[in-house]
C-alpha positions as CSV (number, residue, x, y, z in Angstrom):
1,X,-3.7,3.9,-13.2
2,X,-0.2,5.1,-12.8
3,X,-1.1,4.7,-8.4
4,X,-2.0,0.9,-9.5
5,X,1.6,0.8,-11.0
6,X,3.0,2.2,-8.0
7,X,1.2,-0.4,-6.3
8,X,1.8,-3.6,-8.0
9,X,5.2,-2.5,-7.7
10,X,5.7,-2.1,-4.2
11,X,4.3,-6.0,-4.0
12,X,6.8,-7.0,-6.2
13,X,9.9,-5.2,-3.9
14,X,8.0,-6.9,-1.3
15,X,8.0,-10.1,-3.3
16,X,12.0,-10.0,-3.5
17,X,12.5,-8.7,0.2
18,X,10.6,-12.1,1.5
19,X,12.8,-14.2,-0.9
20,X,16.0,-12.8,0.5
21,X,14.4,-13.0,3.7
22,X,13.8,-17.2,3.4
23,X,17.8,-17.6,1.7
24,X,18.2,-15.5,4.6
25,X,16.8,-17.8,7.1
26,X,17.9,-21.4,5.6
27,X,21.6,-19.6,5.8
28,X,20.8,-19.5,9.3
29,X,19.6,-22.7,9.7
30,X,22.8,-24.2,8.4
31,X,25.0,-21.9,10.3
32,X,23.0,-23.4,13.7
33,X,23.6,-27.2,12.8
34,X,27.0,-26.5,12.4
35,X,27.7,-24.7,15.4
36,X,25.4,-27.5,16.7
37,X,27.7,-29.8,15.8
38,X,30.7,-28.4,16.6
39,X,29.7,-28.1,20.1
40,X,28.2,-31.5,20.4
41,X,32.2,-32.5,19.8
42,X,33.5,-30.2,22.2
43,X,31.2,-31.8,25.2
44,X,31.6,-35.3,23.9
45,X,34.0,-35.9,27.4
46,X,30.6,-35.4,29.3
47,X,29.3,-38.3,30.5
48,X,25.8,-38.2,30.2
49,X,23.5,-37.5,26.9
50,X,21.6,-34.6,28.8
51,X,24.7,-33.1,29.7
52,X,26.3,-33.2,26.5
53,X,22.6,-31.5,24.7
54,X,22.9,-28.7,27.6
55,X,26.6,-28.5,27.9
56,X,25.7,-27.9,23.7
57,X,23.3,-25.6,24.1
58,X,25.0,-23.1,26.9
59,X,27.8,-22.8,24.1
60,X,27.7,-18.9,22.9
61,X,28.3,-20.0,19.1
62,X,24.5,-22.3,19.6
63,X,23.4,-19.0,21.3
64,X,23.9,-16.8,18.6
65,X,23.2,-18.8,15.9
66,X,19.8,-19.4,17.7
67,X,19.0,-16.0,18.1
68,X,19.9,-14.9,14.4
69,X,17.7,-18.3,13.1
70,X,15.1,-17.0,15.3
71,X,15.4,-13.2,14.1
72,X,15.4,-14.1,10.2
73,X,12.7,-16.3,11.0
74,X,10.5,-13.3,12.5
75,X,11.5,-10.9,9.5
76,X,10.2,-13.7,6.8
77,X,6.6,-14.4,8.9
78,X,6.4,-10.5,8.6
79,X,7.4,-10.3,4.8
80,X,4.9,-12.8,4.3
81,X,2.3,-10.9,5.9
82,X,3.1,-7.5,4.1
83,X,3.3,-9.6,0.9
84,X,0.0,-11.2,1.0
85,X,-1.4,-8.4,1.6
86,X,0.1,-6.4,-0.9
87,X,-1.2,-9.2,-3.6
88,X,-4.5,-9.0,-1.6
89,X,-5.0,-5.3,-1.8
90,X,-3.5,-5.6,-5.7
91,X,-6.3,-7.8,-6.3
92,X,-9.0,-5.4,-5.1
93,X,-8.1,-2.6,-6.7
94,X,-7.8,-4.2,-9.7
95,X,-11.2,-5.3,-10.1
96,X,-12.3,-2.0,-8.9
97,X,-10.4,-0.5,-11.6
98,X,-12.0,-2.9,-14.2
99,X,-15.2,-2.1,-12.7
100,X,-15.1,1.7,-12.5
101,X,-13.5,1.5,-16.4
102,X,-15.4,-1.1,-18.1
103,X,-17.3,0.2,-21.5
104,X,-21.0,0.0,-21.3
105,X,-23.1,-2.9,-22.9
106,X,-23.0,-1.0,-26.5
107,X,-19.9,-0.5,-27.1
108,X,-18.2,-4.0,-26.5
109,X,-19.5,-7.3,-28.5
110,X,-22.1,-8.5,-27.0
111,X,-24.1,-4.9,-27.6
112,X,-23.2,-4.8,-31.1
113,X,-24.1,-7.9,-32.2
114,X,-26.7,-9.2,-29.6
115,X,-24.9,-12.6,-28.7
């Protein structure tokens, strides 16, 4: 029992490691848009849409914040994954445990009293 405690929780550590991971990620996000924007000012003197989007984009501030949106992204799918299957794993062995430690047919209610 005390190795289902263990269990339950490392699924609850992995519970608070994925919530970090999604404040994580929205912090991310909103650092993006505003480098986004702040580079979308900086190439307003192009004359073109297009140019002013990829004149954006090749700023190093967009390419950063991309790549750290992209990496919190990444460590949330894979918290979610550990996490599920933590609370998947939880679930079998607790009804394995039930199973292996339930009384027999005489001792509980139903035995006793026949209904």
């Amino acid at each position: 029992m005390s190795l289902m405690v263990d269990f339950v929780n490392w699924g609850t550590y992995a519970g608070g490691q994925l919530a970090i991971a999604a404040v994580n990620e929205k912090e991310c996000e909103a650092h993006l848009t505003i480098a986004q924007a702040r580079a979308a000012v900086a190439a307003r003197t192009e004359k073109t849409v297009a140019a002013q989007k990829a004149m954006a984009a090749d700023d190093p501030e967009v390419q950063e914040a991309t790549a750290a949106l992209t990496e919190a992204y990444a460590r949330r799918k894979i918290l979610e994954s550990v996490h599920a299957g933590l609370e998947a794993k939880g679930k079998v062995i607790s009804r394995e445990l039930t199973r292996r430690t339930g009384t027999s047919a005489l001792e509980n209610r139903t035995g006793k009293w026949g209904t």
